[in-house]
Structures are given as structure tokens and as C-alpha cells.
C-alpha positions as CSV (number, residue, x, y, z in Angstrom):
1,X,121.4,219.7,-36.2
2,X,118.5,219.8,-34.7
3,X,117.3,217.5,-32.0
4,X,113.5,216.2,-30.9
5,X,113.2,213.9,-27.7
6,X,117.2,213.5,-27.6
7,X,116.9,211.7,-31.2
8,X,118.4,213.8,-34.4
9,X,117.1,213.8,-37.4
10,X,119.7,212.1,-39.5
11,X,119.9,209.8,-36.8
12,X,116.5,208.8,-36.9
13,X,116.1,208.4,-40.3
14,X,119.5,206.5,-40.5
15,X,118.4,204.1,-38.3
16,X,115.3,203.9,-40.0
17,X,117.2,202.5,-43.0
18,X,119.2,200.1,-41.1
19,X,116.6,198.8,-40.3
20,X,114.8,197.6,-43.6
21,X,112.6,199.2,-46.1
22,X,109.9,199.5,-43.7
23,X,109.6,200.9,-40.1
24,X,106.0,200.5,-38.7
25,X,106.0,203.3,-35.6
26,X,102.9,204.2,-33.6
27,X,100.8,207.7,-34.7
28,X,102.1,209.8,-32.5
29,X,102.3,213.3,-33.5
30,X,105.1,214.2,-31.6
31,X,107.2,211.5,-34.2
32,X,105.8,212.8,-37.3
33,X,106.7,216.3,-36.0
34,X,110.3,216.6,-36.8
35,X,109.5,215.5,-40.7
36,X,106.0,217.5,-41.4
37,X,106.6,220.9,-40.0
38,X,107.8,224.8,-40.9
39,X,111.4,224.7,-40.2
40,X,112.7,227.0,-38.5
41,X,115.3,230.1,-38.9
42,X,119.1,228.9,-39.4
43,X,117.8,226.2,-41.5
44,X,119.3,226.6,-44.8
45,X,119.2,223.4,-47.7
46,X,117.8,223.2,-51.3
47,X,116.5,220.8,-53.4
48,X,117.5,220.3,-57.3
49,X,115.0,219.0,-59.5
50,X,116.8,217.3,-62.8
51,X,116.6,220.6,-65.1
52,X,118.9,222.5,-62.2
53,X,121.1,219.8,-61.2
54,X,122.3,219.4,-65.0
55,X,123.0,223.2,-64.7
56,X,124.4,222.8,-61.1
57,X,122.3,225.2,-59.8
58,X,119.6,225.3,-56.4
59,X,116.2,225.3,-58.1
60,X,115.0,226.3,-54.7
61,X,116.9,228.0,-52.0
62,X,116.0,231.1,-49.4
63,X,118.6,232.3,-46.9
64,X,118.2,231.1,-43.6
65,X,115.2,228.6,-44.4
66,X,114.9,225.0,-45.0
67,X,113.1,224.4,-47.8
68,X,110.8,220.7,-47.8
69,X,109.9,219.7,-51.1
70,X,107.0,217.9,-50.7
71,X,105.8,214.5,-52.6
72,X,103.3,211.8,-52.7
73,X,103.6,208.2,-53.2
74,X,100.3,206.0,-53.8
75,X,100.6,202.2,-53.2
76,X,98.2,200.7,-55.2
77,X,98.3,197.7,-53.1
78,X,96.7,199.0,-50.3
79,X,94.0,200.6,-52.3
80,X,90.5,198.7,-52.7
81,X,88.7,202.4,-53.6
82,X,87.2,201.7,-50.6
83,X,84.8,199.0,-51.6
84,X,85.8,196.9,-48.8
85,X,84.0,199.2,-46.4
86,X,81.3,199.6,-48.6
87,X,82.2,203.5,-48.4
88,X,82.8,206.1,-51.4
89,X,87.0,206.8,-51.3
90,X,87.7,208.2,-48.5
91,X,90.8,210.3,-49.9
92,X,88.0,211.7,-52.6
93,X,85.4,212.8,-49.0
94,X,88.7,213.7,-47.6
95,X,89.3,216.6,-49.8
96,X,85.7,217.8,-49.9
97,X,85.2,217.7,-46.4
98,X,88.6,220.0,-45.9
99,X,88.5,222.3,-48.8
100,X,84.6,222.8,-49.2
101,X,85.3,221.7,-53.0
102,X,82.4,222.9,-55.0
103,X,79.7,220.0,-56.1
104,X,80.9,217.8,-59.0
105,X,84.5,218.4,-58.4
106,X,86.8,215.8,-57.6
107,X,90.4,217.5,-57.0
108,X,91.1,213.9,-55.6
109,X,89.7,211.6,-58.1
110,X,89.8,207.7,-58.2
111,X,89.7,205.4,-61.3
112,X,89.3,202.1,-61.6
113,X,91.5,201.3,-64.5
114,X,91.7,197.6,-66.1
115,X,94.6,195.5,-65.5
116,X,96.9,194.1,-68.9
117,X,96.5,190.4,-67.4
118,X,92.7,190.8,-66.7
119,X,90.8,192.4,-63.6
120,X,91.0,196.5,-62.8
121,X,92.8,198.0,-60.0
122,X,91.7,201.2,-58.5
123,X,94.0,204.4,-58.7
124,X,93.9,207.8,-57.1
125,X,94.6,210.9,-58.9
126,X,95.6,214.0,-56.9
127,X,97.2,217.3,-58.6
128,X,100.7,215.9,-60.1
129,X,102.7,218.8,-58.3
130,X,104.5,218.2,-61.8
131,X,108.4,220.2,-61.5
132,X,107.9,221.0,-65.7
133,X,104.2,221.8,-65.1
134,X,102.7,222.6,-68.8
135,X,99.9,224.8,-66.3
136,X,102.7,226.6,-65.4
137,X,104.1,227.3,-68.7
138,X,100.9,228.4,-70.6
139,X,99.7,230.8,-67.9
140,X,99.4,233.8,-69.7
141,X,99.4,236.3,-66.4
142,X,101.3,234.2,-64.1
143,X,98.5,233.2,-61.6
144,X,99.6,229.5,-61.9
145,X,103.2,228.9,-60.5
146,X,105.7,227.4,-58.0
147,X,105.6,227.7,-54.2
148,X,109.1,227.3,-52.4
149,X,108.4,223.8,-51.5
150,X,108.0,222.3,-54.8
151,X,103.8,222.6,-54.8
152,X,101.8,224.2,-57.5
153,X,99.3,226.6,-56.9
154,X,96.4,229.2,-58.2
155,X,96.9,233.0,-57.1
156,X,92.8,233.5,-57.8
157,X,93.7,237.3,-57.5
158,X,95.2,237.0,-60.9
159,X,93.4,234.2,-62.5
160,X,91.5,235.3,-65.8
161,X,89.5,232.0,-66.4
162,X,91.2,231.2,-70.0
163,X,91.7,228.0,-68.6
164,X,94.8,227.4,-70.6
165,X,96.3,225.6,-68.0
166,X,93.3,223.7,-68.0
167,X,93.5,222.8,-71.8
168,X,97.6,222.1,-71.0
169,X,97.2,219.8,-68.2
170,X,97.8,215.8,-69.5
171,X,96.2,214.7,-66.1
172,X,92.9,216.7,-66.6
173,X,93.4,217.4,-62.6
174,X,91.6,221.5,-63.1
175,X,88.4,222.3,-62.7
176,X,86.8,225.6,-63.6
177,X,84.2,227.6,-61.3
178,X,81.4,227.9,-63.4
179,X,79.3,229.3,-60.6
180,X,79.3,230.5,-57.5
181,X,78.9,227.4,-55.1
182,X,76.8,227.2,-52.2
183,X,78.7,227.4,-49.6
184,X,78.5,226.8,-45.5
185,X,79.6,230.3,-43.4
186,X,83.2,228.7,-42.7
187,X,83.4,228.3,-46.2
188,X,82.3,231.9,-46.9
189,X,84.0,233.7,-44.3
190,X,87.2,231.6,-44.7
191,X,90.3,233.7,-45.4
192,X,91.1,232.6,-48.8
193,X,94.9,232.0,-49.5
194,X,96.8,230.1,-52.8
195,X,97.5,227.7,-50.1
196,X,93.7,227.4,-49.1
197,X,92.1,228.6,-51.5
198,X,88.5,228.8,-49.8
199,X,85.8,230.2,-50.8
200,X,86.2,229.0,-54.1
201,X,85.7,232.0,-56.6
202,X,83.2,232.5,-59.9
203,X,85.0,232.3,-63.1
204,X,88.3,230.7,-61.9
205,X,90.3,227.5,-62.2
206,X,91.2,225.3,-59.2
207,X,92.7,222.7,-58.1
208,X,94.5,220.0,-55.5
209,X,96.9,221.8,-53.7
210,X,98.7,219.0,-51.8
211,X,97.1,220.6,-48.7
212,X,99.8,223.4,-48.3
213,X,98.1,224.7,-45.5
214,X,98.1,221.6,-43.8
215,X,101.4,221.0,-44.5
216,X,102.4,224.4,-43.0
217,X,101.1,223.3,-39.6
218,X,102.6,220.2,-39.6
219,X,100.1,218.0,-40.8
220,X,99.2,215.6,-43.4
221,X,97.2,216.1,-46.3
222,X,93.3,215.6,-45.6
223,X,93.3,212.3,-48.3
224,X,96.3,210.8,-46.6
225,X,95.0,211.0,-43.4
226,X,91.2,210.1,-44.4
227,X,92.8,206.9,-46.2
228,X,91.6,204.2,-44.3
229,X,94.1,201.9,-45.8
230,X,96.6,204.1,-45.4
231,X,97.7,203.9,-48.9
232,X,98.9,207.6,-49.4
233,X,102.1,208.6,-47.9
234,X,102.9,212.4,-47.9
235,X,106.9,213.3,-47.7
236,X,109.9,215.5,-48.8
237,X,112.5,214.6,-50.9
238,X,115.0,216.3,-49.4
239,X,114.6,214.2,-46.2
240,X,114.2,211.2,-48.5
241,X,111.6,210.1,-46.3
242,X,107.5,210.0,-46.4
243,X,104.9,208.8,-44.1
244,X,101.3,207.3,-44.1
245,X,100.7,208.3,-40.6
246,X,101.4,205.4,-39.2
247,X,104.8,204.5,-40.7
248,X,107.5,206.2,-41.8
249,X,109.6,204.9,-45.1
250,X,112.9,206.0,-46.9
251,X,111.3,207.2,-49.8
252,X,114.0,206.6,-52.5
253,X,114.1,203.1,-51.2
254,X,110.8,202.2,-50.5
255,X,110.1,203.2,-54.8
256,X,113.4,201.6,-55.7
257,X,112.4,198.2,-54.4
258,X,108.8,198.0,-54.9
259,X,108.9,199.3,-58.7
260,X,108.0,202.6,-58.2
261,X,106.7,204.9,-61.3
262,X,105.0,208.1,-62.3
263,X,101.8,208.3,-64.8
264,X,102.6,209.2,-68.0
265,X,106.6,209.6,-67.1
266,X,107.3,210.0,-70.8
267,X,106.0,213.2,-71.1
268,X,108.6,214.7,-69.5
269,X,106.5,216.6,-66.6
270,X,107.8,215.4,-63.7
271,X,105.2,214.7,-61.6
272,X,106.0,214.5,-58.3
273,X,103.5,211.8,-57.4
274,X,104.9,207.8,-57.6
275,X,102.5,205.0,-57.8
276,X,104.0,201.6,-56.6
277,X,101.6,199.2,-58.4
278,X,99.2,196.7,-57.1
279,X,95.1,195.7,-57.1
280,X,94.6,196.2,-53.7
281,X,96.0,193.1,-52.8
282,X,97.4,193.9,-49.4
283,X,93.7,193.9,-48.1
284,X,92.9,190.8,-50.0
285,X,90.8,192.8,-52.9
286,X,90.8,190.0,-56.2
287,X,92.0,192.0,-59.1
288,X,88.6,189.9,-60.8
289,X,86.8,192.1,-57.8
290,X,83.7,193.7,-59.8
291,X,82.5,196.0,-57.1
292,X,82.4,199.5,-58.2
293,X,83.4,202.3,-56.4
294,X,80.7,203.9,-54.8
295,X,79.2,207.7,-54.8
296,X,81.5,211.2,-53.5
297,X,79.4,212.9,-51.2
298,X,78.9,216.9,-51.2
């Protein structure tokens, strides 16, 4: 068991759901820390999705390693699409800003979608990190597929540009490199990796990537923390627990009990992205509100 500050883990996290659905904590890296960071050696778990578990078999599992497996969860009740601030969404800028995403692209895209009883509410659409990914399945040379942790990425080195996965996705969350982008010398230079995959590359499909890199060192994606409403929380199932930066949740419970759902659940893909719904409410957005969102920034 591993210890930070004299608190353990299962401690903290038990405590955490003694005390309620919610625990508001201060942004401290040094709390986050124990949740959002590389385990160590010695470190062994895995995470079933539902296709293993009905087999009773680890979907994911390396010896001596602690896997995360890594979610989202997007409470529509906190998001206004930033029209409150008068500012394009800030997870959208987020993503450019970190990534050096090619003009026209939105890997983090925001909708404003209209509501059954009248009025629209605004939704956010990252990469579905879906565990039956149809991008996956179609991929005819295997440059689309699983990392250890649950998040699905683009091996460019093996892409052919079919765009399969492209024509497979039900989220429409790819986008193809037509060109080759113009590009700052960071950008250019950059090492390129599946995890970040910068410069983006001619003739190849990419994508949101739930910042693995970030996540790697510990921190949160760039359009959880750019979210000014902090309506993104990043977190890992296995810990059952996710954070917004400034608050820490027990995932399963905080879905459970605020009707938590996944877009188009029915198709069997299982995204690993939860909405709880909402209008923006939180921040006192009308759902009758007919501001529009305003314009990404490259």
C-alpha cells in the first residue's frame, strides 16, 4: 500500500466516500498526485471491461505494473460553452493550444444540441476512448489500437490514410491530414509519439487522445484543466475516483446518483466518456439562453 503525506490511498478515497458524493479539496498538486501519476514497480492490478469479465479474464494486466484506466465524465450542468465569459470553449482552445491541432480541426468539439422540453444545452465531444472501438476493428494494418490504460490511439508510422476508422467511427471524432499544416518550430521539431502525436503528419488520420502524455506526467488533460467551469473531470476506473482539478469524486457514485449516461450507449461501443445531464444550470445559464457559442481560435 502505498502511502503520500502519511494518508493511503484506500484510505483517502474511503473517507472520501464517507463523506458524501462530493468532496471539494484545494488544487494542490501534491493531492492530485497519488491518483494522476505513472505507478510505480511492484504495482500490479487490472481492469476488466464487460467482454472480459463475462469470460473472467484481465482485459489488461502487465507484471509488476499498475495499470490506470482512464475515463472522462462531462457534467453538462456546469457547461455554458463558455458564453458566459463571452469566450470560444475553452476545452476546444485547450486542445489546440496543447497539441498544435491543425486549422479546422476540433478534436474537442462542442455542440449545442436542443433540449426535448425546449431550449439547447451545450455538450462537449472528446475521442470516446470506446473499449469495442469500431476504429479499432476496421483498421486494416493495425495503426489504430489499445494502449495499456484503456486509451485509443494512432501509430502514424503505420497509418495508410484509408480512413476506415474514420468511415467506422459513430461519433465522427477523426479527422484526416489533408495537408501539411503550418506549424510553429515546437510544433515541428516536437518528438512525435502515439501519445503526442505532434507534428501532425500529411495523409494521416488523427485524433483526441485523452492527453496520454499528460497523463503520463501526472497531469490532467489540457480541456479539463482549460475548463473554466470545471465541468470535465479526468479519472480511472480502477480507483473509482476522477477529479476536475479542484475536487475529487467517487466516480461510480457521483454517475449513479446524478443519472449518469454515455452517447449513443446502444450501440454497444462502450465509450468511456459519461455525460451527467444538465443546461448549464449550475452557473445560472437559461436552457431558453440563445447565445451561440462563439469562434475556436488557431
Amino acid at each position: 500500500m502505498e502511502n503520500h503525506e502519511g494518508i493511503s490511498r484506500r484510505g483517502f478515497l474511503k473517507a472520501l466516500a464517507g463523506a458524501g458524493t462530493l468532496l471539494a479539496i484545494p488544487a494542490v498538486p501534491g493531492l492530485l498526485t497519488p491518483l494522476f501519476r505513472r505507478p510505480g514497480p511492484g504495482e500490479a492490478v487490472a481492469y476488466r471491461d464487460e467482454a472480459a469479465a463475462a469470460k473472467g479474464t484481465a482485459a489488461s494486466k502487465v507484471a509488476g505494473s499498475k495499470l490506470r484506466q482512464w475515463a472522462m465524465v462531462v457534467d453538462l450542468r456546469k457547461c455554458d460553452g463558455c458564453v458566459t465569459i463571452d469566450e470560444p470553449p475553452q476545452c476546444t482552445q485547450g486542445c489546440i493550444k496543447e497539441h498544435f491541432v491543425p486549422e479546422g480541426q476540433k478534436w474537442v468539439q462542442v455542440y449545442q444540441r436542443e433540449l426535448a422540453g425546449g431550449g439547447s444545452a451545450f455538450m462537449p465531444t472528446p475521442c470516446y476512448q470506446c473499449e469495442n472501438a469500431p476504429c479499432v476493428n476496421v483498421c486494416p494494418v493495425g495503426a489504430t489500437y489499445h494502449n495499456e490504460e484503456g486509451i485509443v490511439l494512432i501509430n502514424h508510422d503505420r497509418c495508410i490514410g484509408c480512413r476506415f476508422c474514420m468511415a467506422a467511427c459513430p461519433y465522427q471524432r477523426r479527422f484526416f491530414n489533408w495537408g501539411t499544416p503550418e506549424l510553429p518550430p515546437e510544433a515541428r521539431f516536437a518528438s512525435y509519439s502515439p501519445e503526442y502525436p505532434v507534428p501532425a503528419r500529411r495523409g494521416t488520420v488523427i485524433k483526441c487522445m485523452f492527453c496520454a502524455h499528460r497523463a503520463a506526467a501526472g497531469k490532467l488533460p489540457a480541456c479539463v484543466e482549460a475548463c473554466p467551469m470545471n465541468a470535465l473531470y479526468f479519472g480511472d476506473l480502477e480507483e473509482d475516483a476522477a477529479t476536475n482539478g479542484v475536487e475529487v469524486v467517487p466516480l461510480s457514485a457521483f454517475l449513479s446518483e446524478n443519472n449518469g449516461y454515455r452517447y449513443k450507449e446502444e450501440l454497444g461501443t462502450r465509450p468511456r466518456v459519461w455525460y451527467i445531464p444538465g443546461h448549464g444550470e449550475t452557473f445560472d445559464r437559461l436552457a431558453r439562453d440563445e447565445r451561440p457559442l462563439g469562434q475556436s481560435k488557431w
